[in-house]
N, C-alpha and C positions, 0 to 999 in steps of 0.2 A: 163843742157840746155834742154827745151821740153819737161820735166815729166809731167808736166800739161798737157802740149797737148796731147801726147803719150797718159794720162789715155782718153781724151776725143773721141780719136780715136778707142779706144780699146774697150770703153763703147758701142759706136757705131757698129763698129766689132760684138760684143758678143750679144746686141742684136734686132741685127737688125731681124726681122721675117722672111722675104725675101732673096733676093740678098743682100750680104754686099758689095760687089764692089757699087752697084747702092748707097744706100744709103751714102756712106765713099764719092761716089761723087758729091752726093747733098752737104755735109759738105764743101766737097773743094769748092764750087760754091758759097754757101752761105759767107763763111769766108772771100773768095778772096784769099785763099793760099791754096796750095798744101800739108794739112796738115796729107793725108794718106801716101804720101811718104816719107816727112821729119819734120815732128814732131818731130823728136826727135833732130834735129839740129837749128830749129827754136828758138829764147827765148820764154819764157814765160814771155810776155807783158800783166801785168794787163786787159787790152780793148781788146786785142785778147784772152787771155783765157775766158772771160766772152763770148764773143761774140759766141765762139766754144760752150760753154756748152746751149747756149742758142739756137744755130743752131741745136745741138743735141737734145735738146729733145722737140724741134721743128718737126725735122726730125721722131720721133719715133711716137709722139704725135699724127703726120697726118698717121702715117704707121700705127697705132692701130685702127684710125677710120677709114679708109678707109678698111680694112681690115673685119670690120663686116655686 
């Protein structure tokens, strides 16, 4: 259950630039689930994993430009 998500969490984790807390909770906000605390008990539903990985490098995406 939540391998999917867990890697999507973890991706975000590793490499966020910044604060990882801030960023793990843009994800949560984005997604609509509390996916940095329990990811790993959630399923991994086809439209939620998409949506997490899309949140994520969403999330990274805007922290790379904003950053230079």
């Amino acid at each position: 259950m939540g391998k999917e998500l867990v890697e999507v969490v973890e991706f975000v984790r590793a490499r966020a630039r910044g604060n990882a807390v801030v960023e793990l909770a843009r994800l949560n906000l984005l997604v609509g689930r509390a996916l940095s605390r329990n990811a790993g008990s959630i399923p991994d539903e086809p439209e939620l994993v998409a949506r997490a990985w899309s949140c994520a490098r969403e999330i990274l995406e805007h922290e790379r430009r904003g950053k230079r």
